[in-house]
N, C-alpha and C positions, 0 to 999 in steps of 0.2 A: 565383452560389454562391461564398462565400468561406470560405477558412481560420480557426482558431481552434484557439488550443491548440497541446500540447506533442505529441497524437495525430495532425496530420492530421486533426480533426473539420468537417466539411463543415456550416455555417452557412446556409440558403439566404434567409434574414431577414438585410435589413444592419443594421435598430433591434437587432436581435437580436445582430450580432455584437459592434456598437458597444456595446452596454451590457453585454456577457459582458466585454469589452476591459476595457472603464472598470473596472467592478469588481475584477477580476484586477490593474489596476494600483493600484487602492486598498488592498487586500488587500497590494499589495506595500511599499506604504508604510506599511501598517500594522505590518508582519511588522518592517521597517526599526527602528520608532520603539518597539513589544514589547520588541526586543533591546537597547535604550540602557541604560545602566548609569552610574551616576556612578566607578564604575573603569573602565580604558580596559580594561584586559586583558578582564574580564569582555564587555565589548562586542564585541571582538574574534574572544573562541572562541562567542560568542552568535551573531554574525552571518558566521561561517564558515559555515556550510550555507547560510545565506540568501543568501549572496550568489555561494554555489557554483552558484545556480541550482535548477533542480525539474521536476517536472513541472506541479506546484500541484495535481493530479489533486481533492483534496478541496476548494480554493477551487473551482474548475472546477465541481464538484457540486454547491455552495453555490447559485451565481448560476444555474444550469441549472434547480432545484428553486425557486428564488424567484418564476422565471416563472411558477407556479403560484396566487401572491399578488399581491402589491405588490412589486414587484424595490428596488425604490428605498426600501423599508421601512428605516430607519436602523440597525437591529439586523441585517442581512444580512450586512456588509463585516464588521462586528465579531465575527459568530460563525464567517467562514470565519477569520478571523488566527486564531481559538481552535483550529481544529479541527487549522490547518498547524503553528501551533506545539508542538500536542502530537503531532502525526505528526512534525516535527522530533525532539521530547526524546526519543523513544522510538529515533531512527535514533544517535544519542549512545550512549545502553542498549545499543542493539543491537551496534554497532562495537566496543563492550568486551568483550561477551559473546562476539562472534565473533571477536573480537582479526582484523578487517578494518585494512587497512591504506588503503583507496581507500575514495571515497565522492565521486559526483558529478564524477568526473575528476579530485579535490583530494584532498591530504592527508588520512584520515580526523583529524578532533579526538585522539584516543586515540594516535595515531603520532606528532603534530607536539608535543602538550603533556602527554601521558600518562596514564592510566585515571582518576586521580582528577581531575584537571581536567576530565574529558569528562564523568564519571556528574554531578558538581555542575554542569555546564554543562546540562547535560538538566534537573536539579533546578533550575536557574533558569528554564529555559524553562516549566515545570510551572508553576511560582510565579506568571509574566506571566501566563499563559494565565487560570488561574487572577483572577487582578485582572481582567480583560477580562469574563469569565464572571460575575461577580457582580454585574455591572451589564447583565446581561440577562436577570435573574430566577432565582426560585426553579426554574421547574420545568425553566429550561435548565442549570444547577446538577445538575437532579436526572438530565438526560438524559445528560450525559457524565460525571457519578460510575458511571453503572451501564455507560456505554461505556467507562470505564477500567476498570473491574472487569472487565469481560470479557475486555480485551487485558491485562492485568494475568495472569488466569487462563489464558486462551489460551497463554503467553509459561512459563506457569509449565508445565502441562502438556505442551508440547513439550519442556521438560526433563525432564521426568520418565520420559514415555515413556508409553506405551500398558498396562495393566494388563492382569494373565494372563487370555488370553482373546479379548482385545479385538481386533479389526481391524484391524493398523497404518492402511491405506488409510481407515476410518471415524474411528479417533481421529484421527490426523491434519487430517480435512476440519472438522472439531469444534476444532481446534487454531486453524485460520485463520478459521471463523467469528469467533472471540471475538479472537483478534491483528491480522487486519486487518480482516476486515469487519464488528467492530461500530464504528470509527470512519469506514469511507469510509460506514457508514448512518448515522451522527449526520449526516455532512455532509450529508447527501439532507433528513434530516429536521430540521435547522438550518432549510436553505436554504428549507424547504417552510413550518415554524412561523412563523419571524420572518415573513416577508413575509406573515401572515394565512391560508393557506392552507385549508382544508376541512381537518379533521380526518380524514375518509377518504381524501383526499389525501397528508396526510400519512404515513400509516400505509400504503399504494400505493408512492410513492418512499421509506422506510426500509428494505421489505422488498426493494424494488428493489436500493437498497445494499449490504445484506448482501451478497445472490448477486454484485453486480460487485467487491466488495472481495476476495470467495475468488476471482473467475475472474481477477482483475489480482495475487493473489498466485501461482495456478497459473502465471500465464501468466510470471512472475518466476522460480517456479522452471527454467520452460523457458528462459526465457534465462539465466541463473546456469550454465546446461551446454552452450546453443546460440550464444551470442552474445562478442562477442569486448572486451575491453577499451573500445574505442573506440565504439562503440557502445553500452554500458550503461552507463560511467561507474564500474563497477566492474569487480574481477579475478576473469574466470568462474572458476567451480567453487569459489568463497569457501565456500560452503556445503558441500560435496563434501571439501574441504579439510579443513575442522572434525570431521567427521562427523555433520553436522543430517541429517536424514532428510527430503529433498524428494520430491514425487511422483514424478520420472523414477528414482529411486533403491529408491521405494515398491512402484514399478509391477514392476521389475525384479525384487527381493524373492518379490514376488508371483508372476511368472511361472515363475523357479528353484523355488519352491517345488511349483509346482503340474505342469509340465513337465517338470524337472528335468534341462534340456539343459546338457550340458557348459559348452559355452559360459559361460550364466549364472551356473553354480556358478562358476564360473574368476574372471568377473568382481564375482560377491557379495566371493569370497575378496579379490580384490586391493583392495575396500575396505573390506575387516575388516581386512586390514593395515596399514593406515594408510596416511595421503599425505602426510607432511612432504615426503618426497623429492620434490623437483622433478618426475624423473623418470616416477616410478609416478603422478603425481597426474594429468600430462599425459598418460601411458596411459589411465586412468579416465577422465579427460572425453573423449578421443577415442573408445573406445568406447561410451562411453553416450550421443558425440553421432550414434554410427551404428545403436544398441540400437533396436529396437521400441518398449521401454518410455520412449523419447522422446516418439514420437509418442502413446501412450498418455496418457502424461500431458496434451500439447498437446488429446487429446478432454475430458479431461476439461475441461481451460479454459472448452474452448469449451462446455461442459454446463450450466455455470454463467452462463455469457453468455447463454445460450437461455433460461434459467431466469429469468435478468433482464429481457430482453428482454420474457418472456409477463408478469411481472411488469406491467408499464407499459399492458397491455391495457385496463382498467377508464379511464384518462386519457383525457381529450378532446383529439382532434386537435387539434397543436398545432407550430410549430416546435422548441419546446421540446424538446418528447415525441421526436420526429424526431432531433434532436439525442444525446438519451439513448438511442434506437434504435441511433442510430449509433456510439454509444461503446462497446455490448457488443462490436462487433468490432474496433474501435479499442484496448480493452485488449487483446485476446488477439494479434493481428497485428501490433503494434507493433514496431519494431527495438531499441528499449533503454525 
C-alpha cells in the first residue's frame, strides 16, 4: 500500500498510484505553461500560487474519476489544469475580498502587489482556463459555465446573508454547495466524461462531488479556528477576523439562541464587537477553539463525507472507488 497525495490517501494498486503520479505531475506542468504570459510581471503574480504549491485536491479528483473510463483519454490532464485554474482565480477574488494577508505559507497576491493586481491576476487565470476549455467541446463549456454560475452565486449569497426567515445553518449549507461544491463536482464529472465513462457513472461521481466539496469546506471551516498557522498555510481565524459567518461561528449562534447560556451570549457579544484588535480576536478563537459548537461543526463535516461516501455505492468495485472511499475521511481529518 502506497501513499498519494497531499491527504495521506492510501493507494493499494501501484498501476494505480503510478498513473494518479503521472497525471498530477502533468497537470502540473500544465498549470506551469497556463500561466506564461509574454509580460514577465504578469507571469510572475500568475504563477505565485502555483508555484506556492496546493493541495491539487480537484486535479486529484480528476484522475480518480477517469479510472471509471479511459485514464489516459487525452482530454483528462487538460480539464484537471481547467478546473485548478479556476479554483486558483477564485482564491485571488477571495484574498481581496477577505483582505487575507497569507495564502499557502506565502505572501497573499493582494499584500505583496495590491488589490488590483490580484482581481486582474485571477481575471487572467479565468481567461487561460477558459482557452483550454474550448478546445474540449461545447458541452464541457457548457458544464463549468453553469459551475461558475453557481460558485459565482454561492460567493454572492454569502454576502448578502440569509433572507428574513431563513435558516442561517440551511443558507449557509446552500452557500457552499454552489461556492465550493459545484466546482470540486465538475472535477468528478470532468474526470468521469473525458475519459468516456457511463453516463450514469457520471452523474454517480458529480453527485459524489458536490457532498465532498461542502464536507472539505466544513472541514476548512474547522481548521480556520482549530489549526495553527503552520499547518494550514494560512492565519487561523482570517475568517473570524473579517466577520464571515463559518459553521463553528453558525453553530454557536445557534446554540445562544436556543439555550441561552451566558457563556454564549458573552461570546456571540465579543464577536459582534469586532476583532481588529489583536487581542479580542485571540480571545475569540481561543474560545471557540474550546466551544462545543466546534465540534458541532466538525459533525457536520463529517455528515457530508457519509453522504458522499453512500454516494459511491451504485460503482463497481474498484481501487478507484476505494480510493474515493477513502478521501471522505481524508478531507474531514486532515491537519491543514
Amino acid at each position: 500500500m502506497t501513499v498519494v497525495g497531499p491527504f495521506g490517501l492510501s493507494v493499494r494498486d501501484q498501476a494505480l498510484e503510478a498513473d494518479v503520479q503521472a497525471g498530477l505531475a502533468a497537470v502540473e506542468e500544465g498549470l506551469l505553461e497556463a500561466t506564461k504570459s509574454e509580460v514577465p510581471f504578469i507571469t510572475e503574480a500568475a504563477q505565485h500560487l502555483v508555484r506556492a504549491g496546493g493541495k491539487r485536491f480537484r486535479p486529484l479528483l480528476v484522475m480518480l474519476a477517469a479510472r471509471f473510463g479511459d485514464p489516459y483519454a487525452p482530454s483528462v490532464v487538460p480539464s484537471a489544469v481547467v478546473v485548478e485554474l479556476t479554483h486558483l482565480a477564485t482564491l485571488y477574488h477571495d484574498d481581496v475580498m477577505d483582505e487575507a494577508s497569507v495564502r499557502r505559507g506565502v505572501d497573499s497576491v493582494n499584500t505583496r502587489w495590491g488589490n488590483s493586481v490580484a482581481v486582474l491576476t485571477g481575471d487572467f487565470l479565468f481567461a487561460r482556463a477558459s482557452q483550454i476549455l474550448a478546445d474540449l467541446g461545447p458541452e464541457a463549456v457548457r458544464v463549468q459555465a453553469l459551475a461558475f454560475e453557481r460558485l459565482v452565486t454561492g460567493q454572492i449569497l454569502e454576502t448578502a446573508g440569509p433572507s428574513d426567515g431563513r435558516n442561517p445553518v440551511e443558507h449557509y449549507l446552500d452557500v457552499l454547495s454552489g461556492k465550493t461544491g459545484a466546482l470540486v463536482a465538475v472535477s468528478c464529472r470532468f474526470g468521469a466524461m473525458m475519459s468516456g465513462a457511463d453516463e450514469t457513472v457520471v452523474d454517480v461521481l458529480t453527485q459524489y462531488g458536490e457532498r465532498l466539496g461542502v464536507a472539505f469546506q466544513l472541514a476548512d471551516d474547522v481548521l480556520d479556528i482549530a489549526s495553527d498557522s503552520h499547518e494550514s498555510g494560512k492565519t487561523p481565524g482570517t475568517d473570524l477576523r473579517e466577520g464571515i459567518p463559518t459553521m463553528p461561528v453558525l453553530r454557536l449562534r445557534e446554540r445562544a439562541a436556543k439555550l441561552g447560556l451566558p457563556e454564549d451570549i458573552a461570546l456571540c457579544e465579543l464577536l459582534d464587537s469586532g476583532l481588529g484588535d489583536d487581542a479580542r480576536h485571540a480571545q475569540a478563537l481561543a474560545a471557540l477553539r474550546a466551544h462545543p459548537a466546534l465540534e458541532q461543526a466538525r459533525r457536520d463535516a463529517v455528515r457530508y463525507a457519509e453522504e458522499a461516501r453512500a454516494a459511491l455505492v451504485p460503482l463497481p468495485e474498484c481501487d478507484a472507488k476505494a480510493a474515493l472511499m477513502e478521501l471522505c475521511d481524508a478531507v474531514v481529518f486532515r491537519a491543514g
